[in-house]
C-alpha positions in Angstrom: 39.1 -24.0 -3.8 37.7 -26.9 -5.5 34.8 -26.8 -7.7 32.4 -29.8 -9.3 29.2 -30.3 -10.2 27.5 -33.9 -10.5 23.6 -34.8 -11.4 21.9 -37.1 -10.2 18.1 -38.1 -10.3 16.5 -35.7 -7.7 19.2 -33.7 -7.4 22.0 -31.8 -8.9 25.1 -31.9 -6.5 27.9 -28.8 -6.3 31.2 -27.9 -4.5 32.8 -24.6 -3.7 34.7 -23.6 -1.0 34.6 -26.4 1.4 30.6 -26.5 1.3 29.1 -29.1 -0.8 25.3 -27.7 -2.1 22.4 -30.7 -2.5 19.9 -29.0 -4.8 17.0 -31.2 -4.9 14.6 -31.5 -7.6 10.4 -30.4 -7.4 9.9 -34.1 -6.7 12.4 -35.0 -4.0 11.1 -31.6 -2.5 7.8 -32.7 -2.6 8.5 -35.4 -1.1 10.2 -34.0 2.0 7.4 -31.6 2.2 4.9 -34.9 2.6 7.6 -36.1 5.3 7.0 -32.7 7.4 3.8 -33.0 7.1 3.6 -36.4 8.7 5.7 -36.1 11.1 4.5 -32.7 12.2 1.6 -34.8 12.9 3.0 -37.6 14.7 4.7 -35.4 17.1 1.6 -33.2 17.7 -0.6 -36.6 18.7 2.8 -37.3 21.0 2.9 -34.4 22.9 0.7 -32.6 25.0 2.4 -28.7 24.5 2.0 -29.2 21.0 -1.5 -30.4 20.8 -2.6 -27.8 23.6 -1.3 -24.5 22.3 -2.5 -25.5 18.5 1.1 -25.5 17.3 0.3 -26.0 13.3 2.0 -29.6 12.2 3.6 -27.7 9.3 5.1 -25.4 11.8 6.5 -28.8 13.5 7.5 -30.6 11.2 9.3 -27.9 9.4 11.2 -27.2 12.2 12.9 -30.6 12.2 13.7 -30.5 8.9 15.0 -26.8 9.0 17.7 -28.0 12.2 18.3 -31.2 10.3 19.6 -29.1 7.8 21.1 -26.6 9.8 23.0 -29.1 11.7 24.6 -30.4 8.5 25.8 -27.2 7.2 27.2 -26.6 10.6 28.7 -29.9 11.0 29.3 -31.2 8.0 29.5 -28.5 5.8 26.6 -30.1 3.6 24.2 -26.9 2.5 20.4 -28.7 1.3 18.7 -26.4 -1.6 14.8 -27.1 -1.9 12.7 -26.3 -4.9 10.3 -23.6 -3.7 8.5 -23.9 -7.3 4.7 -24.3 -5.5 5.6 -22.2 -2.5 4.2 -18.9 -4.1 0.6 -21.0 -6.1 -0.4 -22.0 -2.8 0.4 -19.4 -0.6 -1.9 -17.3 -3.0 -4.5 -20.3 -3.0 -4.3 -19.8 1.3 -5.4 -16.0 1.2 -8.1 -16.2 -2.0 -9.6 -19.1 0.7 -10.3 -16.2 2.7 -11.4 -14.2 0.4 -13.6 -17.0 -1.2 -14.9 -17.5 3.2 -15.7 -13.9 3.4 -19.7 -13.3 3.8 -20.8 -10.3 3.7 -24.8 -11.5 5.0 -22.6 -12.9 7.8 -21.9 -9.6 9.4 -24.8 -8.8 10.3 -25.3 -11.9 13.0 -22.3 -9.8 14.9 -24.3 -5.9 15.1 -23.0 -3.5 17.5 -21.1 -6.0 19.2 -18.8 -7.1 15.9 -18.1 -3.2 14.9 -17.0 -2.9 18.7 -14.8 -5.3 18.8 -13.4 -4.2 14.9 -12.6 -0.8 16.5 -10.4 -2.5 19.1 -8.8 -5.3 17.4 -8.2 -2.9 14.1 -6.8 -0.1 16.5 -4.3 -2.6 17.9 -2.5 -3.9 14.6 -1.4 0.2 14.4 -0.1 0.0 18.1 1.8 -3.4 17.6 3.3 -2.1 14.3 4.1 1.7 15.9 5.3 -0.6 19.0 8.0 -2.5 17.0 8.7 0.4 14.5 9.5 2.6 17.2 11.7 -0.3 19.3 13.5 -1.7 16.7 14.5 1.8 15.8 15.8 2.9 19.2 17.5 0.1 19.3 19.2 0.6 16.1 18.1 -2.6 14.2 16.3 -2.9 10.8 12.7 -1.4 11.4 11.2 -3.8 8.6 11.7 -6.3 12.0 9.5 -4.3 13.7 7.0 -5.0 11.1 7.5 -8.8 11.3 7.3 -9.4 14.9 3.9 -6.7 15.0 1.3 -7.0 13.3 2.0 -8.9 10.2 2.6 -12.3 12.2 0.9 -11.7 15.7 -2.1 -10.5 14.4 -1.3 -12.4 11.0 -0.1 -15.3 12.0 2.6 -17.8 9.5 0.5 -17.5 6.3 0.9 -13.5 6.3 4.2 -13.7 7.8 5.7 -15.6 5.3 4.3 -14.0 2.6 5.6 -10.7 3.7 8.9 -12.0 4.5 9.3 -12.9 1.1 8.1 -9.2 -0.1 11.3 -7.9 2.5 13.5 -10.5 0.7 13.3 -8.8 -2.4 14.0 -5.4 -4.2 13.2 -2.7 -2.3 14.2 -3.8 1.2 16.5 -6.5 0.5 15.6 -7.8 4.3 17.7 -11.3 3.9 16.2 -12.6 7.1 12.7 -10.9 6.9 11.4 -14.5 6.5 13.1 -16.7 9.0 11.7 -13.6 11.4 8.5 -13.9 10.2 8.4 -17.3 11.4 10.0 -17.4 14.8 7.7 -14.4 15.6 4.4 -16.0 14.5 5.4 -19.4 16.1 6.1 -18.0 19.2 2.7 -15.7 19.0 0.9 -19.1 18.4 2.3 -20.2 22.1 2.0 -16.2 23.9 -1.8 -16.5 22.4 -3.1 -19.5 23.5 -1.0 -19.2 27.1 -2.4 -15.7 27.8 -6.1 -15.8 26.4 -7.8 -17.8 29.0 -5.9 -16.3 32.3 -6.4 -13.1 31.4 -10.4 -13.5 30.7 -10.9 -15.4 33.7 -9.2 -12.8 36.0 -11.7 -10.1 34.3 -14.4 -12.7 34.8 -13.3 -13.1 38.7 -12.8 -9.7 39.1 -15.8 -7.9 38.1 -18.2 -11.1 39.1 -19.3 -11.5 35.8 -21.8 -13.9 34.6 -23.2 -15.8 31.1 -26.8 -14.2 30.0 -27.5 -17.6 28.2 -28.6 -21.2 29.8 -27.2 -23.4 27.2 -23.9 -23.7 25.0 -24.2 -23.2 21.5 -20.7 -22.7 20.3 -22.1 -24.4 17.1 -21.9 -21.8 14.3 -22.8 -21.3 10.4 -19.2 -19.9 10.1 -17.7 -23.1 10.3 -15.2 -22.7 7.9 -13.2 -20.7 10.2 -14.3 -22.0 13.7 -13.8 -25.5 13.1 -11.4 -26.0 10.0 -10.2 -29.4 10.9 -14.1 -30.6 10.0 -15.0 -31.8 7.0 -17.8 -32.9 5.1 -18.2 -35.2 2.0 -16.7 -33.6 -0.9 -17.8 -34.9 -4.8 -15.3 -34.3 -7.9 -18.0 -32.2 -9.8 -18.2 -29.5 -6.5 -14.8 -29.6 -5.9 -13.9 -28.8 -9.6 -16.5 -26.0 -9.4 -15.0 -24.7 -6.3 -11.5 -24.8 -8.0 -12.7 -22.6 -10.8 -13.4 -20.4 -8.5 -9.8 -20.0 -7.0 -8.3 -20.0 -10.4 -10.7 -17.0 -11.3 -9.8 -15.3 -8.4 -6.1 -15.9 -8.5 -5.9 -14.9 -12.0 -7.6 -11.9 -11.3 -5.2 -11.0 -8.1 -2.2 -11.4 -10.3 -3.8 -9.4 -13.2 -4.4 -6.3 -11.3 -1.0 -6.6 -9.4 0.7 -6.7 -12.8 -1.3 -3.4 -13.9 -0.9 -1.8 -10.4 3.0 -2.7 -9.9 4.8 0.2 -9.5 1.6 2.6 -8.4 0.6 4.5 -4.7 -1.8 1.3 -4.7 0.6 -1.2 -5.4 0.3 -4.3 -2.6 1.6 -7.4 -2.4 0.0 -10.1 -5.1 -2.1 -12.2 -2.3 -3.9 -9.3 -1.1 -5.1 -8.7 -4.4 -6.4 -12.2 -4.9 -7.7 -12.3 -1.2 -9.9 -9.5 -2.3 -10.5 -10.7 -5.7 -12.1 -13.7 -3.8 -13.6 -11.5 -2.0 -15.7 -9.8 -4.9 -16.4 -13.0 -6.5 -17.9 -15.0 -3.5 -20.2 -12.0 -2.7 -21.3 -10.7 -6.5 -21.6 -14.6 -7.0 -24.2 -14.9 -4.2 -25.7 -11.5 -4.9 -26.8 -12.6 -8.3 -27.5 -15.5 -7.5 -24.7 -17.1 -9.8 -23.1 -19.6 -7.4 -23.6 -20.7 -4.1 -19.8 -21.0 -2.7 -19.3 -24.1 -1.0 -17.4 -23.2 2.5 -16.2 -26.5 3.9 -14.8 -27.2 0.1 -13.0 -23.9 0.6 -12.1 -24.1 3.7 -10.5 -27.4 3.2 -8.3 -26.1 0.3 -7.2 -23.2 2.0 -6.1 -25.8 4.8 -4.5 -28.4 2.5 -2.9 -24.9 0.7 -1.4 -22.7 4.1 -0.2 -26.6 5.3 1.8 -27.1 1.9 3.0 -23.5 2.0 3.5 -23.5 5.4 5.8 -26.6 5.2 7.9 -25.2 2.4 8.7 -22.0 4.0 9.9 -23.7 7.4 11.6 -26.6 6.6 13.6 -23.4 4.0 14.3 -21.5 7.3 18.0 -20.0 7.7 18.4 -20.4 11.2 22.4 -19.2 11.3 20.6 -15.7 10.2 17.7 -16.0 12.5 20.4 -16.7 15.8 22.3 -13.2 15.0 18.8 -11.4 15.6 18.2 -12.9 18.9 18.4 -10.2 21.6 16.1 -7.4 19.4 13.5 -9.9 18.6 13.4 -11.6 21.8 13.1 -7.9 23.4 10.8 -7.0 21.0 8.3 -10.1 21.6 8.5 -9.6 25.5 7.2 -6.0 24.9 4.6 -7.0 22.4 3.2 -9.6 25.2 2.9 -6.9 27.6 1.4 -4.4 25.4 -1.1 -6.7 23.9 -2.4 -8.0 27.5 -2.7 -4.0 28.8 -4.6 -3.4 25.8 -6.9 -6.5 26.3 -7.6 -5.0 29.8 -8.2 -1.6 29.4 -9.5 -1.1 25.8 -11.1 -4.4 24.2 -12.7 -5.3 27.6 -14.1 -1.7 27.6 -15.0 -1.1 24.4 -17.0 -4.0 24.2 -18.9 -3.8 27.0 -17.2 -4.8 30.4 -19.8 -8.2 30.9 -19.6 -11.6 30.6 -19.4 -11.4 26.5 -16.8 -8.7 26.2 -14.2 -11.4 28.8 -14.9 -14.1 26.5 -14.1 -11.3 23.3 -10.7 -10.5 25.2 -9.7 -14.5 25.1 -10.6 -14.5 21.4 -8.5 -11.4 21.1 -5.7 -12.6 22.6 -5.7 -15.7 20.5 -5.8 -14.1 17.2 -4.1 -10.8 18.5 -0.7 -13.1 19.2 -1.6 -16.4 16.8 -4.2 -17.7 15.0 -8.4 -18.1 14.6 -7.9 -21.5 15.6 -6.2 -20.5 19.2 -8.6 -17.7 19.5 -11.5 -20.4 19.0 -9.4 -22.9 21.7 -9.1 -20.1 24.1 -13.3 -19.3 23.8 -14.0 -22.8 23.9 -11.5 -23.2 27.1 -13.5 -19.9 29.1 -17.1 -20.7 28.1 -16.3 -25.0 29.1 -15.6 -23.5 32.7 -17.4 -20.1 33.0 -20.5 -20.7 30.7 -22.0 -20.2 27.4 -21.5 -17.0 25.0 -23.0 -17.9 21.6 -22.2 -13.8 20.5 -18.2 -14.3 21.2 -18.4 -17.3 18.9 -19.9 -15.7 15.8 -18.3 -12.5 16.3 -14.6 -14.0 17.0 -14.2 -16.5 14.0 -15.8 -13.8 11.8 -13.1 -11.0 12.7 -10.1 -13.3 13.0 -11.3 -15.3 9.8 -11.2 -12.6 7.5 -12.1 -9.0 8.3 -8.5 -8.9 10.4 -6.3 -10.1 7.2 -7.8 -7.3 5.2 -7.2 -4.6 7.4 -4.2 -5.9 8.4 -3.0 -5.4 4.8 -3.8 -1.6 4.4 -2.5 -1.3 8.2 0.6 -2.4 7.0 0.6 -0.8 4.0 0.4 2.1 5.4 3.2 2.1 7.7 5.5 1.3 4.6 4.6 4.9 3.5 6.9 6.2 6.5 9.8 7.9 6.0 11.6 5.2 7.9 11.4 2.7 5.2 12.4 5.3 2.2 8.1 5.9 2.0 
């Protein structure tokens, strides 16, 4: 066994045991983390899979990067360390977005119709956590992955994934590949969501002859921020500093009550905290009449934040880990596909209604349900283009799967921690 250890500008350089480590600096990291980003984008305006199914260009791009690396440890024996240093600032910055997005006086555009379809879409995240719970179990594997490929990333999607799988990294669960799970699972719900939404909604729609109550399309909404994120609108250094105060108030509050709360019945991982301290602040702010939050600046943030984050924690992915979990997760994901289009079907379609707006509902389910607001929005936009308008669907979908699903996703999965299964 030979041992060394060199330094050079971005990096310091090791060997031990065959295996030579690269350990690059917060620059050179930084750097690769740009790359990822531009290429993810480059490939997405390439292909057509990509750019239909909304596959997010960190997701992309961080895949090259994490079997570039791969293939040199298995090839060449050359192992690549990044600096995760900003992985954890703006994953928090992500979730106190949503917090920050999170309206109350926007509820009420939804009525009835919203707390219908928050009964079904809140039901579900306990059925796809009890689903992989209980099948993981049977089958002997590590429950905690019954967590990651349920609720956490296919109603959750990469930004809650990855925060999680960092949580089952560490001390108590020591889940080594909790995150590299986390992503495969919310990757492939990205693909399942958008595939599934609009078939299954146009077979209700064909089914049961059902047909749009409006004349005109109006999928043009005041919740922006989360229907049309890739929009933007000018942006001035004064507002955006103002709206930056904001995040850091937030933040520090998050991490302040997670420090006092550590250890307690309500302790929950640091970004929920700060999702709801944006929460409090956005809504006292406007209640007062303090601040009036400025939701394409946030939105954008959050955006340039989950990319950043996003990049870090896939181009970081341990794939050698992820291959020896194969079988039980691809199981697993087969199961959740079929559970989550019977309970589209018979349960969301019913509760809300069985007309026209309750299909459309189902596609927005189905897109957030197995990836992400933005395919829930691709697969509404995709129904109502060839069935007709539903102006209800699109203020009701972007304000469930924008932020009322992350909360109670949180004490959903908190909740399920408390079993006996995982030492609760």
């Amino acid at each position: 066994m030979t041992e060394g250890v060199t330094k050079i500008a971005f990096a310091t350089i090791s060997n031990a045991n065959e295996i030579t480590t690269i350990s690059l600096d917060f620059y050179a990291t930084f750097v690769i983390v740009c790359f990822v980003l531009w290429i993810g984008t480059f490939l997405t305006k390439k292909s057509n899979f990509l750019y239909k199914y909304d596959i997010p260009v960190p997701v992309t791009g961080g895949l090259v990067v994490a079997i570039f690396v791969f293939l040199l440890y298995s090839l060449g024996g050359i192992s690549i360390k990044f600096n995760e240093a900003i992985k954890d600032p703006f994953m928090l910055m992500f979730f106190t977005s949503v917090g920050l997005g999170a309206d109350f006086a926007s509820l009420k555009k939804g009525g009835k119709l919203l707390v219908l379809f928050g009964i079904a879409v809140c039901s579900f995240l306990f059925v796809q956590n009890a689903v992989g719970v209980g099948l993981m179990t049977l089958m002997g594997e590590n429950p905690l992955l019954g967590l990651l490929a349920g609720s956490i990333t296919l109603s959750g999607g990469h930004g809650t994934g990855a925060a999680w799988g960092d949580t089952f990294m560490k001390a108590p669960y020591m889940f080594e590949a909790a995150k590299d799970i986390a992503m495969a699972s919310a990757t492939y719900g990205l693909i399942a969501g958008g595939l599934f939404g609009g078939p299954v909604a146009g077979s209700l729609i064909r089914k049961f002859n059902l047909k749009p109550t409006e004349k005109e399309s109006n999928s043009q909404t005041s919740d922006e921020v989360f229907s049309e994120p890739e929009k933007q609108r000018l942006i001035t250094s004064s507002s955006f500093v103002k709206s930056l105060g904001l995040f850091a108030l937030a933040m520090f509050l998050g991490t302040t009550i997670n420090f006092f709360l550590k250890g307690t019945a309500f302790a929950l991982p640091t970004f929920v905290w700060c999702l709801f301290s944006g929460i409090i602040i956005r809504n006292s702010f406007h209640y007062f009449d303090i601040h009036q939050v400025f939701d394409r600046e946030v939105g954008v943030i959050g955006n340039v934040s989950l990319a950043i984050f996003l990049s870090i924690a896939i181009m970081t992915l341990n794939l050698i880990e992820l291959t020896k979990l194969a079988v039980p997760l691809i199981t697993l994901l087969a199961v959740q596909t079929v559970v989550l289009i019977l309970w589209l079907r018979y349960v969301t379609f019913n509760i809300c209604g069985r007309d026209y707006d309750a299909a459309c509902l189902v596609a927005g389910h189905c897109g957030f349900g197995m990836g992400a607001t933005p395919t829930a929005i691709a697969n509404l936009q995709s129904v109502t283009d060839h069935f007709g308008p539903s102006r209800i669907a699109f203020i009701v979908v972007p304000i469930m799967g924008g932020f009322f699903v992350d909360i109670a996703n949180a004490i959903t999965i908190k909740l399920f921690l408390f079993l006996p299964v995982f030492g609760g």
